[in-house]
N, CA, C and O of each residue as an XYZ file, in Angstrom:
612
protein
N       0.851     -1.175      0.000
C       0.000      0.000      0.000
C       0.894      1.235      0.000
O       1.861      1.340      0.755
N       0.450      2.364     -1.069
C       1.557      3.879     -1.129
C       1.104      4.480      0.313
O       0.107      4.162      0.961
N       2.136      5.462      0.651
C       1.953      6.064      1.910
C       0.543      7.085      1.285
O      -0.393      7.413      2.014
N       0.619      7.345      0.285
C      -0.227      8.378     -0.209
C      -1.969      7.553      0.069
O      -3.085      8.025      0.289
N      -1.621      6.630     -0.031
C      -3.311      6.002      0.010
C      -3.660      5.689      1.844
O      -4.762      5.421      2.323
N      -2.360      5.829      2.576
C      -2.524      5.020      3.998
C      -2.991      6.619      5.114
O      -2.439      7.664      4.770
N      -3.679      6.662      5.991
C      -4.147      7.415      7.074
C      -3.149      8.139      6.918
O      -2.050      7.727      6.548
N      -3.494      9.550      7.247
C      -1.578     10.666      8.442
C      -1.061      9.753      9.565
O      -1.775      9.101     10.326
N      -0.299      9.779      9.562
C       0.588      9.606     10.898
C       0.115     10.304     12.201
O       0.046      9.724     13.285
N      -0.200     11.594     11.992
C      -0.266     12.509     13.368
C      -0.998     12.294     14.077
O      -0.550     12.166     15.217
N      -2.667     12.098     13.898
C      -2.926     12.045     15.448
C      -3.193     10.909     15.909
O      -4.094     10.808     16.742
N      -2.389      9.651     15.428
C      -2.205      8.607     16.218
C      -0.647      8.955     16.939
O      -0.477      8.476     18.060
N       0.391      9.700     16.388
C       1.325      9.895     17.227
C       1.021     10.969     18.751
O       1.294     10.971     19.951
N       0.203     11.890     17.623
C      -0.248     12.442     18.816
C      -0.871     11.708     20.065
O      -0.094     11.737     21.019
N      -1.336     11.453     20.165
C      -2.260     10.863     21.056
C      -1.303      9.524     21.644
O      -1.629      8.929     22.671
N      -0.491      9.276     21.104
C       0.288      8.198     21.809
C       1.823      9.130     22.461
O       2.749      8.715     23.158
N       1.611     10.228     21.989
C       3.170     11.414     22.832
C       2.463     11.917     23.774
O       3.014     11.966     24.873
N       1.277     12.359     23.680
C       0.110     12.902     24.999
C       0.182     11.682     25.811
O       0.662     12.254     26.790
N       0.123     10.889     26.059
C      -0.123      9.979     26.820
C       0.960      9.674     27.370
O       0.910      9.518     28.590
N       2.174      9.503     26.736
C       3.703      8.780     27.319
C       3.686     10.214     28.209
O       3.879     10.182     29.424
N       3.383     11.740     27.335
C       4.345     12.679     28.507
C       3.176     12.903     30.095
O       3.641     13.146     31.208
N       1.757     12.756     29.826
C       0.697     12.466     31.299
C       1.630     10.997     31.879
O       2.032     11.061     33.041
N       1.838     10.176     31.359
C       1.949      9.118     32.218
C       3.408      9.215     33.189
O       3.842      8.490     34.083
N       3.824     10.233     32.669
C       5.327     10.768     33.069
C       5.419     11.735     33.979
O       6.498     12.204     34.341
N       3.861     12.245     34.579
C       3.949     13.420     34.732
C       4.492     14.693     35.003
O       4.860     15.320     35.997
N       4.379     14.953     33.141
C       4.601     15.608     32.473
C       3.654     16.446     32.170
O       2.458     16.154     32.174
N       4.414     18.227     31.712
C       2.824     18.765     31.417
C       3.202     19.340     30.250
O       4.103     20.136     29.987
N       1.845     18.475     29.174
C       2.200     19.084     27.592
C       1.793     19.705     26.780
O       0.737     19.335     26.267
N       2.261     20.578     26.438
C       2.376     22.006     25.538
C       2.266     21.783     24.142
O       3.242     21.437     23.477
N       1.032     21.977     23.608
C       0.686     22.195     22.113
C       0.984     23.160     21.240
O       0.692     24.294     21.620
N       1.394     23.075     20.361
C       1.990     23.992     18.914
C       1.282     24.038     18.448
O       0.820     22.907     18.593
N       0.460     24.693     17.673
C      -0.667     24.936     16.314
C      -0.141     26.422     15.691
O       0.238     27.531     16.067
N      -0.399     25.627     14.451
C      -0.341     26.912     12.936
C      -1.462     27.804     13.041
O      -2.491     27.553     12.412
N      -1.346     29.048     13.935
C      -3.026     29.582     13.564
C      -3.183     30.371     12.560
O      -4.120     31.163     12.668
N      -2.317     30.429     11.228
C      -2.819     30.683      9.914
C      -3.594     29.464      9.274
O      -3.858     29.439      8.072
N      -3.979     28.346     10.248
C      -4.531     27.162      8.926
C      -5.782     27.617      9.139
O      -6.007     27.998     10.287
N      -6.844     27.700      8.190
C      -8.208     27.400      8.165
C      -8.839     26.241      9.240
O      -8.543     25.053      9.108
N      -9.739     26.720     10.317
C     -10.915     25.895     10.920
C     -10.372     26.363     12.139
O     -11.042     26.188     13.157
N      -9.006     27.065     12.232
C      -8.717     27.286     13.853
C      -9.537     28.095     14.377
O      -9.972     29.081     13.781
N     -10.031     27.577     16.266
C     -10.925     28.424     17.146
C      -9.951     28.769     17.936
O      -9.653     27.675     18.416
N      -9.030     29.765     18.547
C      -8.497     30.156     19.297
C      -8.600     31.338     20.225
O      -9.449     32.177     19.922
N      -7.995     31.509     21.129
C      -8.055     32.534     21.810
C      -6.874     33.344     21.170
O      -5.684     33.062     21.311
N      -7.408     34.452     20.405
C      -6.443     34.792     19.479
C      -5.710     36.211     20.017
O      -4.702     36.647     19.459
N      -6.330     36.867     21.151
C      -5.088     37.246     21.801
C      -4.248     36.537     22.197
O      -3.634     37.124     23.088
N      -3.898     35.644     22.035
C      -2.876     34.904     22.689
C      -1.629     34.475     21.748
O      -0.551     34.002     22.111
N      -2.136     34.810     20.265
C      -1.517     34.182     19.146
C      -0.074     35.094     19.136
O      -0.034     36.317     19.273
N       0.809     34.418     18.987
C       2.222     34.911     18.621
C       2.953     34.527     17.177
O       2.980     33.362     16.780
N       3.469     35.492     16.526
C       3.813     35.224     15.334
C       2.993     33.967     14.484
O       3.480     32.843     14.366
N       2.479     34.122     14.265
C       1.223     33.223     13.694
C       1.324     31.509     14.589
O       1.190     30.395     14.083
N       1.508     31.753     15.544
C       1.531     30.391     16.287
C       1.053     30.618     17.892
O       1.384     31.646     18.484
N       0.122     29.407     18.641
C      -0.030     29.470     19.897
C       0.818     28.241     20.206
O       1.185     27.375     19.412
N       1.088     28.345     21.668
C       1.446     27.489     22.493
C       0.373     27.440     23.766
O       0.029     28.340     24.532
N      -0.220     25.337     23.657
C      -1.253     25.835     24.409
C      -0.846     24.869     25.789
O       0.113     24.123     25.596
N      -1.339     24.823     26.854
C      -1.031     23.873     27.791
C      -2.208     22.721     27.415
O      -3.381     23.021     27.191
N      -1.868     21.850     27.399
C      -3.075     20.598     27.037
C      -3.121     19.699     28.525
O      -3.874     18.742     28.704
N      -2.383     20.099     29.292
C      -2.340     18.894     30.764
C      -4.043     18.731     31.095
O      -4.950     19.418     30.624
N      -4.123     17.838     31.852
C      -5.563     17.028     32.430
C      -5.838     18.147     33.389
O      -7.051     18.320     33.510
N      -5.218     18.843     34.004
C      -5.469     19.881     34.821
C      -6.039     21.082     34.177
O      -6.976     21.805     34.514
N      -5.218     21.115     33.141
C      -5.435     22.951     32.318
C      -6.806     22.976     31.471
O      -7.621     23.896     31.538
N      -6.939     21.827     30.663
C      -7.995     21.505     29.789
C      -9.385     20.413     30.675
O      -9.449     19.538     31.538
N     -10.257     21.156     29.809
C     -11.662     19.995     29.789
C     -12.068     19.447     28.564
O     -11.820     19.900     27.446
N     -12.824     18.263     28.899
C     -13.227     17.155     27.544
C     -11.806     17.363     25.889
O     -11.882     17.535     24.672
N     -10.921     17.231     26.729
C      -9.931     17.144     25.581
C     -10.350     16.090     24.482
O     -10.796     15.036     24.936
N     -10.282     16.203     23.151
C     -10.866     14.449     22.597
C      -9.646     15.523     21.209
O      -9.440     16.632     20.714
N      -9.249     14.202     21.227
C      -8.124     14.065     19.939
C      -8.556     13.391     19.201
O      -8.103     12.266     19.415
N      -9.541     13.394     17.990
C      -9.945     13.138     17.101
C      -8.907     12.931     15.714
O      -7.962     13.710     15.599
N      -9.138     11.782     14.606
C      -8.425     12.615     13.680
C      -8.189     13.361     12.761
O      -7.208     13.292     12.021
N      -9.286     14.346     12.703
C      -8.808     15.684     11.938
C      -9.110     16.529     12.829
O      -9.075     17.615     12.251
N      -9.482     16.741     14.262
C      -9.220     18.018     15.219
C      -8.760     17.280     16.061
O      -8.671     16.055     16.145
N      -8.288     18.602     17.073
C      -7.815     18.506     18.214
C      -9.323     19.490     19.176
O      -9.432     20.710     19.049
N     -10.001     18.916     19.783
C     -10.571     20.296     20.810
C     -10.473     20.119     22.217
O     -10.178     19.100     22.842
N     -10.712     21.062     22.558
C     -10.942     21.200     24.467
C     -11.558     22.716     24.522
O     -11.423     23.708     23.805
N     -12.376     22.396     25.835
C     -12.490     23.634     27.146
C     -11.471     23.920     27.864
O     -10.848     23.052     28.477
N     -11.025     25.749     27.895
C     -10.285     25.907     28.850
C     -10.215     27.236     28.987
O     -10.827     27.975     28.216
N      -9.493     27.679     29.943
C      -9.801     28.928     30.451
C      -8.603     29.907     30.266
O      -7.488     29.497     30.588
N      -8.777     31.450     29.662
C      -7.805     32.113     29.265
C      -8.080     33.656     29.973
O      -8.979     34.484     29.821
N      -6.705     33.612     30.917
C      -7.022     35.185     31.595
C      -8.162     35.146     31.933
O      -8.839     36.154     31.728
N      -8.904     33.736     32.697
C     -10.508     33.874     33.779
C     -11.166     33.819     32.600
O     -12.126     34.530     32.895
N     -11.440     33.335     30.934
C     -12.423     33.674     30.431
C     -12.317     31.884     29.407
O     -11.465     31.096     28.997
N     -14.066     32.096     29.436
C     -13.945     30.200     29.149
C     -13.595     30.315     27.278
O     -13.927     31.278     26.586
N     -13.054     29.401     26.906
C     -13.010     29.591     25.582
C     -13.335     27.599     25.256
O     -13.233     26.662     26.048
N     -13.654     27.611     24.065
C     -13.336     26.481     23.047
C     -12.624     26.139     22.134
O     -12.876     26.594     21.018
N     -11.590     25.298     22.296
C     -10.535     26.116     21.539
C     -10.407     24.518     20.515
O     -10.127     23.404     20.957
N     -10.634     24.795     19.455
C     -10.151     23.732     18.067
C      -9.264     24.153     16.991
O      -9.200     25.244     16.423
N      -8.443     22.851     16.779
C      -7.234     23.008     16.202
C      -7.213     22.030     15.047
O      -6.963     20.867     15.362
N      -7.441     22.300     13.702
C      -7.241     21.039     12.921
C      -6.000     20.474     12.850
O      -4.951     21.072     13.090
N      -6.127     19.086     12.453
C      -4.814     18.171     12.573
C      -3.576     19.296     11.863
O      -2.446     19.648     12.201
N      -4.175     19.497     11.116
C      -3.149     19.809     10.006
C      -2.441     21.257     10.909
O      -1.272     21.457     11.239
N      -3.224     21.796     11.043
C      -2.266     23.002     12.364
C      -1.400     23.017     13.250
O      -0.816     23.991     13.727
N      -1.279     21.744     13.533
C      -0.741     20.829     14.770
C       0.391     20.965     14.526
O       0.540     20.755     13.322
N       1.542     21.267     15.116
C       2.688     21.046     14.951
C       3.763     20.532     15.738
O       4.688     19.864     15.276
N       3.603     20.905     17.115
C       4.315     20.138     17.632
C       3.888     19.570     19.009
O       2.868     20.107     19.442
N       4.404     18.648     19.767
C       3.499     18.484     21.321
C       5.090     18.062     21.888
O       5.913     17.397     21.260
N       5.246     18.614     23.171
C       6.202     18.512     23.934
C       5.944     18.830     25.267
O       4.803     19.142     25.609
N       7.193     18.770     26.335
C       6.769     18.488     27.984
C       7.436     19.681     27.984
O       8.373     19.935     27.227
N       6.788     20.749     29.169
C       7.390     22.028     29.464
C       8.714     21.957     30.362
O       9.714     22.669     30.272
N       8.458     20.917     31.246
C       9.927     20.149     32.368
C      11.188     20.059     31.355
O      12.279     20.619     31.468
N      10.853     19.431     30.614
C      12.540     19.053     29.719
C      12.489     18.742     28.413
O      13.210     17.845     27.976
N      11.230     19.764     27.227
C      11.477     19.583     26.018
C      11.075     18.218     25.477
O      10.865     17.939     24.296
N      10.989     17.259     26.735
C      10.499     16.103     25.292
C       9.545     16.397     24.477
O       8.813     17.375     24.632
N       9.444     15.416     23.342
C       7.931     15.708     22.881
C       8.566     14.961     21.168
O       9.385     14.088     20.881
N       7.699     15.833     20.405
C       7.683     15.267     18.962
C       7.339     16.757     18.148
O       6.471     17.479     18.639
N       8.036     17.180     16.913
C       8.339     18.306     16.098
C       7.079     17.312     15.307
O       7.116     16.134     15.662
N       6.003     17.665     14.302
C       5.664     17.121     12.952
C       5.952     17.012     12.143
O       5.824     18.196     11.833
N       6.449     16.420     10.984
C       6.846     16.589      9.919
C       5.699     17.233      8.873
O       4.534     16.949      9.151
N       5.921     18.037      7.748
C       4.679     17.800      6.792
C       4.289     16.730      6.119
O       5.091     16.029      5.501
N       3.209     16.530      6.163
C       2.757     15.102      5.234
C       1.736     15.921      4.238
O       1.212     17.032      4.325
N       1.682     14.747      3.134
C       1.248     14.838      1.598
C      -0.279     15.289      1.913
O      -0.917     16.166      1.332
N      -0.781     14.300      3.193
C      -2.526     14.460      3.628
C      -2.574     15.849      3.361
O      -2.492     16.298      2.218
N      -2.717     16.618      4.483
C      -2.665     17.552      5.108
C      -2.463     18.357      3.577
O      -3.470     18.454      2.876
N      -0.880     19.050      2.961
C      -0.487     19.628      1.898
C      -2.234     19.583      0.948
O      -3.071     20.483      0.891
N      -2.270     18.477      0.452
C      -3.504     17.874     -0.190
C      -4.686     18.574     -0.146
O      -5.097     19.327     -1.029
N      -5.464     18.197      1.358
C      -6.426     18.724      1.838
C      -6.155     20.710      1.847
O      -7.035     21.549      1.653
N      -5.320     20.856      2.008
C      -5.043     22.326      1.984
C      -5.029     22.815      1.373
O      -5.675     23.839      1.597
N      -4.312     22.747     -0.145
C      -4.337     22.653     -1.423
C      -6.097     22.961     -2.084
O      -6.629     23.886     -2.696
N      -6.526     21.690     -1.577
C      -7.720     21.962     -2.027
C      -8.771     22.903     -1.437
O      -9.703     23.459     -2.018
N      -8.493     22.944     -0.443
C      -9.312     24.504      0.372
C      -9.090     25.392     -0.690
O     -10.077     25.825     -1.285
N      -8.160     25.678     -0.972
C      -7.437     27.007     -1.390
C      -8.379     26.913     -2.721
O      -8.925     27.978     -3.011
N      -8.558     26.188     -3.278
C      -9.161     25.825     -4.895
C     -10.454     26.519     -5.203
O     -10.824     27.240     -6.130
N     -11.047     26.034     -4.053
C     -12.895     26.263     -3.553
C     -13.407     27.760     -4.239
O     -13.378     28.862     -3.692
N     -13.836     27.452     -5.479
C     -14.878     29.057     -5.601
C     -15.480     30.007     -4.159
O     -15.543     31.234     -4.074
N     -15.937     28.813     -2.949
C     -16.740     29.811     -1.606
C     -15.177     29.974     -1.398
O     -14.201     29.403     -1.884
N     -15.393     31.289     -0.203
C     -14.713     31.564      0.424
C     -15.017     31.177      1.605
O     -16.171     31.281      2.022
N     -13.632     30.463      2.621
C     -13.709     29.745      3.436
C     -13.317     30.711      4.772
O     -12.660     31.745      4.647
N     -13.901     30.136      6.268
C     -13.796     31.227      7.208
C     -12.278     30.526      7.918
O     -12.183     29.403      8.411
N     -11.404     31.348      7.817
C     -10.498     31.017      8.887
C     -10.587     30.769     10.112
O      -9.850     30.070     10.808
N     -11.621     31.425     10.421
C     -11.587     31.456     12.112
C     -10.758     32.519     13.221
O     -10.717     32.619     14.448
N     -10.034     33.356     11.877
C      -9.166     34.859     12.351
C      -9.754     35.449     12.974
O     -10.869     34.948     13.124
N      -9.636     36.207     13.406
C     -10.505     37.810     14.144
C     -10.465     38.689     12.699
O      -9.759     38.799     11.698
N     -11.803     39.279     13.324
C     -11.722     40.165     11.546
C     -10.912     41.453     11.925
O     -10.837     42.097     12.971
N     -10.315     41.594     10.650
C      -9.073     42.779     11.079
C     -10.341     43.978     11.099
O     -11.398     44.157     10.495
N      -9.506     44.713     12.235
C     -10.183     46.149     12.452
C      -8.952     47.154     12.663
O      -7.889     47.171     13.284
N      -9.931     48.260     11.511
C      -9.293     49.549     11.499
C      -9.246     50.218     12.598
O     -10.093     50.459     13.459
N      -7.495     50.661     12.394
C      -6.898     51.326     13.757
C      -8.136     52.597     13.764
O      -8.752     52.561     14.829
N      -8.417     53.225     13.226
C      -9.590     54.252     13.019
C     -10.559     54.115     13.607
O     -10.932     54.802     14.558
N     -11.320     52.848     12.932
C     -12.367     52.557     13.697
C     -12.013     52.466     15.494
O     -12.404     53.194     16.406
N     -11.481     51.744     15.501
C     -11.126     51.046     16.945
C     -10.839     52.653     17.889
O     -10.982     53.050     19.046
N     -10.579     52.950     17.174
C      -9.849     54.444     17.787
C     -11.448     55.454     18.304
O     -11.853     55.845     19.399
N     -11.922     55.557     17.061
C     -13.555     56.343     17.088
C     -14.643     55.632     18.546
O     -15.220     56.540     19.143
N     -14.859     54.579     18.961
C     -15.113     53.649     19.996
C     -15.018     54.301     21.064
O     -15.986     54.508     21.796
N     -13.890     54.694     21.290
C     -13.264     55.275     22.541
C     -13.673     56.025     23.400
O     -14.038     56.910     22.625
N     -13.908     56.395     24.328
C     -14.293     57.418     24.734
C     -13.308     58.959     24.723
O     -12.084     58.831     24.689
N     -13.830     60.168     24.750
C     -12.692     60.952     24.642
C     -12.396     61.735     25.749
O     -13.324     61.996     26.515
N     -11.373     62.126     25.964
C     -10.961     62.114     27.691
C     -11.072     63.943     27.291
O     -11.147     64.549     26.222
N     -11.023     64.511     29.162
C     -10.881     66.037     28.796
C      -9.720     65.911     29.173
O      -9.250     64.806     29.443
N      -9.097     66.939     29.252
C      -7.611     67.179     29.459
C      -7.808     67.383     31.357
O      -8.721     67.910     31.992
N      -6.252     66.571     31.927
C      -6.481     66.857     33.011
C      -6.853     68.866     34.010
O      -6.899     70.013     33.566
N      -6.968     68.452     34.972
C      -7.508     70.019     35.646
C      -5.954     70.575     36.605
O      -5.531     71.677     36.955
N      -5.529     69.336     36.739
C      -4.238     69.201     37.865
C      -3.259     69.492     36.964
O      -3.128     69.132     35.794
N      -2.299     70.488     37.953
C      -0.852     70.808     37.444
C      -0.050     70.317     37.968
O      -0.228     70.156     39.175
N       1.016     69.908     37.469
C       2.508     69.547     38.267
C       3.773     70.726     38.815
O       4.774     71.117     38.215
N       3.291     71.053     40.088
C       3.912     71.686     41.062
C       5.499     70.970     41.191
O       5.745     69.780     41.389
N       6.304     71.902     41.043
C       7.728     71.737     41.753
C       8.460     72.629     42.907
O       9.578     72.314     43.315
């Protein structure tokens, strides 16, 4: 059988590196691409187009590693979020104690499936925050008076 016709690799590795680094206890830290299409994130949180999330049994609820998402409940700065990650976003899972873990490689799946998003006459929702004008955002505001107090020396 071609690798091209056989399942991804990932989230059976996944789900078998989640488990070795809990059974170790270990607490493990998720990588996701949040430029891929279908991501739900807490997107203040996003850094250079990537989050790092804590996935431990403690940090997360109803984690289920499916294989084409990743989701869970969990809580960011006191506020509940849902946070889903398609496989293909996934990039790396490792232990915050000492780096173990597993980098992803790219696979053909994934490339494939992505590829073909991109093809689609609809336009597809990323799941981004919609960009807002510094303008707008600015107009919102309330407008302050100038203070009444002087600075005495």
């Amino acid at each position: 059988m071609s690798e091209q016709a056989m399942s991804p690799r990932r989230p059976y590795l996944l789900r078998a590196m989640y488990e070795w680094l809990v059974d170790n206890q270990l607490t493990p830290h998720l990588v996701v691409n949040a430029s891929i299409t279908g991501c739900q994130l807490p997107w203040e949180f996003v850094k250079n187009g990537q989050i790092v999330l804590n996935v431990s049994p403690t940090a997360v609820a109803q984690l289920q590693m499916h294989n084409e998402f990743v989701e869970f409940n969990a809580r960011f700065s006191g506020k509940p979020h849902h946070v889903v990650a398609p496989m293909a976003a996934v990039m790396a899972l490792y232990a915050r104690e000492n780096g173990a873990g597993t980098l992803f490689e790219e696979e053909a799946y994934y490339s494939e499936e992505r590829d073909m998003s991109l093809t689609d006459d609809e336009p597809t929702a990323t799941g981004a925050p919609p960009a807002v004008e510094p303008a707008a955002e600015a107009s919102n505001k309330p407008k302050r008076k100038t203070s009444h107090l002087k600075v005495v020396k």
